[in-house]
C-alpha positions as CSV (number, residue, x, y, z in Angstrom):
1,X,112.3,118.9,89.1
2,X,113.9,115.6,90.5
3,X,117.0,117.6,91.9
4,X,114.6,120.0,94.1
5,X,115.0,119.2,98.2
6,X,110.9,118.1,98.2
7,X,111.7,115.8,95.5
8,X,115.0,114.0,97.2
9,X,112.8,114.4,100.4
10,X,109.6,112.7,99.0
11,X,111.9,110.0,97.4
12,X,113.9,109.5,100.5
13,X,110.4,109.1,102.7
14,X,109.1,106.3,100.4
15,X,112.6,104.8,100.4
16,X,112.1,104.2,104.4
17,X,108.5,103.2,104.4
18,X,109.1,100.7,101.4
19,X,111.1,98.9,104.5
20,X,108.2,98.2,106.3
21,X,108.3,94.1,106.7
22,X,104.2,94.6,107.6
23,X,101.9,94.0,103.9
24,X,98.8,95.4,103.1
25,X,96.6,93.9,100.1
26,X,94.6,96.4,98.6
27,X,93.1,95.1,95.2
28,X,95.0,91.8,95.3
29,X,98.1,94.2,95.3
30,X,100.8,94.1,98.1
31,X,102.3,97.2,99.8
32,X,104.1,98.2,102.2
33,X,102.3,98.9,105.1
34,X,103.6,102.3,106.2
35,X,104.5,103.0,102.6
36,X,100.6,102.8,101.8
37,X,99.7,104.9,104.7
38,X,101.8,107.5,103.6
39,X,100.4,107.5,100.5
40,X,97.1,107.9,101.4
41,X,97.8,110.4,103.7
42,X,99.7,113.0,101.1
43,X,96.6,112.3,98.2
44,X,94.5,113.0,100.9
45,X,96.2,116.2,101.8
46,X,96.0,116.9,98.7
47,X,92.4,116.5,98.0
48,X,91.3,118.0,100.6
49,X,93.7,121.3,100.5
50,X,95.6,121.5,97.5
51,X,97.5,124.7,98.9
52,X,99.1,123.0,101.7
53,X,102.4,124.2,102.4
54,X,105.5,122.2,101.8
55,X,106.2,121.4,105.5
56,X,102.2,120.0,105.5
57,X,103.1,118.3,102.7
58,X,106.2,116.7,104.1
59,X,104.5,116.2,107.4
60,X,101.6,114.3,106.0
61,X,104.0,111.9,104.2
62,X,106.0,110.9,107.1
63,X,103.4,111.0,109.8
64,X,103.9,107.2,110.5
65,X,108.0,107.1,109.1
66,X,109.4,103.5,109.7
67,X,106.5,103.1,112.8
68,X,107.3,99.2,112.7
69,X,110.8,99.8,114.3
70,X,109.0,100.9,117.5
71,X,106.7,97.9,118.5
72,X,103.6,98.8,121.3
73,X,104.4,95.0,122.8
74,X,107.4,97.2,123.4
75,X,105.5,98.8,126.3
76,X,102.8,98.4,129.2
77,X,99.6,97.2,127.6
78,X,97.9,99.9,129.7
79,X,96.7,103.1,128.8
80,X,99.7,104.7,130.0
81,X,102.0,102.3,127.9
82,X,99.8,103.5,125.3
83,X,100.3,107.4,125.5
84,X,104.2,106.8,126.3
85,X,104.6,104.7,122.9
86,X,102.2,107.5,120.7
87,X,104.7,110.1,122.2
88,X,107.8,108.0,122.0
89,X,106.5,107.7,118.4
90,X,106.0,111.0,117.6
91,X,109.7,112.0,118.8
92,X,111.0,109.3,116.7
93,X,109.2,110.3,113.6
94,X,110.1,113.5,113.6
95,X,113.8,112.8,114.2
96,X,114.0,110.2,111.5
97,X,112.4,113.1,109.4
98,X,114.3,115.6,110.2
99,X,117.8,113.4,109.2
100,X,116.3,113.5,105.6
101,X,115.3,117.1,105.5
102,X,118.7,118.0,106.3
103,X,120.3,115.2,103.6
104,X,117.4,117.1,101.3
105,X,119.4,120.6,102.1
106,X,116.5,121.9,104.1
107,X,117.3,125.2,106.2
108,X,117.3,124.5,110.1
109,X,113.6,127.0,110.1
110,X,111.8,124.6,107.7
111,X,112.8,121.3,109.3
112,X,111.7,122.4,113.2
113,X,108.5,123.5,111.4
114,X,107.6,120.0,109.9
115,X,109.2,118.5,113.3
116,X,106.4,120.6,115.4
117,X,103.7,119.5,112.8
118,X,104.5,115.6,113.4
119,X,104.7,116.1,116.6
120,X,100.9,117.7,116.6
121,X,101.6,120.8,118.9
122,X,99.3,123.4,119.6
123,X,96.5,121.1,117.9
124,X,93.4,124.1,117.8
125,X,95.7,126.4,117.8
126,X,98.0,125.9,115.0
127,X,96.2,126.1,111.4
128,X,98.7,123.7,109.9
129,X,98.3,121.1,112.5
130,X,94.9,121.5,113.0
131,X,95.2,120.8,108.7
132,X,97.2,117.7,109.5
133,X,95.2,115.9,112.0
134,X,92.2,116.3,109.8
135,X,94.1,114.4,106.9
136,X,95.0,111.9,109.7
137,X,91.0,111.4,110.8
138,X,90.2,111.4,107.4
139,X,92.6,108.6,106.1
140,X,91.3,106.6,109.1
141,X,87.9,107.0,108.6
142,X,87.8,106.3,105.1
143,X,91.0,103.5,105.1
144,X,91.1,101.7,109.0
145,X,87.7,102.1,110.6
146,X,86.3,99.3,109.0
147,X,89.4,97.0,110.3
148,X,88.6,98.1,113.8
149,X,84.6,97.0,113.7
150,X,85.6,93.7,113.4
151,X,87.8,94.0,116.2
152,X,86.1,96.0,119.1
153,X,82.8,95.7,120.5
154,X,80.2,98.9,119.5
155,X,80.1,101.3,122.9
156,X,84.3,101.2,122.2
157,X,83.6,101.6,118.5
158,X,81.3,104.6,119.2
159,X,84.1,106.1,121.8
160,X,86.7,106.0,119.0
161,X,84.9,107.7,116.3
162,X,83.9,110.2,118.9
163,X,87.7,111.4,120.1
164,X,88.6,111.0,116.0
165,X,85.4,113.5,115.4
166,X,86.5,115.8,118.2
167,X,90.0,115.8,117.2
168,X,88.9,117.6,113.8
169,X,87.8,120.7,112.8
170,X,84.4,121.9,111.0
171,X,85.7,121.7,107.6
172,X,87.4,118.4,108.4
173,X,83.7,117.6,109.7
174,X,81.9,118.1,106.3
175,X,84.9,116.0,104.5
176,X,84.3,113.1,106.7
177,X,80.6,113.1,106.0
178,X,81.3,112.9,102.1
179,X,83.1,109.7,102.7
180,X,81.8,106.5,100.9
181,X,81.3,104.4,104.5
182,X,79.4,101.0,104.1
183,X,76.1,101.6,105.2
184,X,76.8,99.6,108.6
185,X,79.6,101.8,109.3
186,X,77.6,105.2,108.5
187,X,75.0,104.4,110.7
188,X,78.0,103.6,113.4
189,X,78.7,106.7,113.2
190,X,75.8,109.1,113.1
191,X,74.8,106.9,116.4
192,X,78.2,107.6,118.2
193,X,77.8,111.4,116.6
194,X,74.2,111.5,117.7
195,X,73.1,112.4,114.0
């Protein structure tokens, strides 16, 4: 089992994030930033569609792949900046992924398929992204929402969980409701929702 190219992959993934100089504290426990992200992001995955492929799977671990090493100071603190760092991101990610794949012994097909999936194309369209970005709704939802009510003012609040909610699909609609919100943070978002 620990010889198979998900395993080395997996292994390789966690290796990176582990890197991450950024700490989280989760029950008085520190972790790696990006390495805790990815975690959530694959039990989530898994949770929520335990027949994801192995390029979801993949995907879903290295959706946010050593995302310290590209700072947003880095860019214009506009909303332009903003969408030229998410995309700059997105290229990088799947690069750094696809360097592992390839170390893993990964077939040329399989790593431009989990490239395409971190880079979110055809979201709508494609079932497996459209499987993705619900994962990556759902992790925020239910992990960084609550950081960013202490930061933002309600109306921008509201506007967030509105283009996370419209992001998603049905199914990912009726997982998001089943989340254990604090009650402040529920009734944030059945206002923004219009529930």
């Amino acid at each position: 089992m620990n010889n198979t190219p998900f395993y080395k992959a997996s292994q390789w993934i966690d290796a990176e994030n582990a890197q991450d100089p950024n700490i989280e504290i989760v029950e008085s426990i520190s972790y790696p930033k990006e390495l805790l992200y990815s975690n959530r992001m694959y039990v989530r995955l898994m949770d929520f569609y335990p027949n994801a492929s192995e390029a979801v799977q993949i995907a879903s671990k290295a959706q946010h792949i050593c995302r310290w090493k590209i700072a947003r100071e880095s860019y214009p603190m506009d909303r332009v900046g903003y969408l030229k760092w998410r995309e700059d991101l997105k290229k990088f990610h799947a690069k750094t992924t696809a360097g592992i794949l390839e170390k893993a012994g990964y077939d040329a097909d399989f790593i431009a398929r989990v490239s395409f999936l971190i880079e979110k194309k055809l979201l709508k369209k494609d079932e497996e992204t459209q499987l993705l970005e619900d994962v990556i709704c759902l992790v925020f939802l239910e992990y960084y929402l609550d950081p960013f009510v202490h930061k933002h003012d309600t109306e921008k609040l509201k506007n967030i969980i509105l283009k996370t909610w419209n992001k998603m699909s049905d199914r990912g609609h009726q997982e998001a409701l089943k989340i254990n919100y604090s009650p402040s943070n529920l009734s944030l978002i059945k206002e923004a929702l219009g529930l």
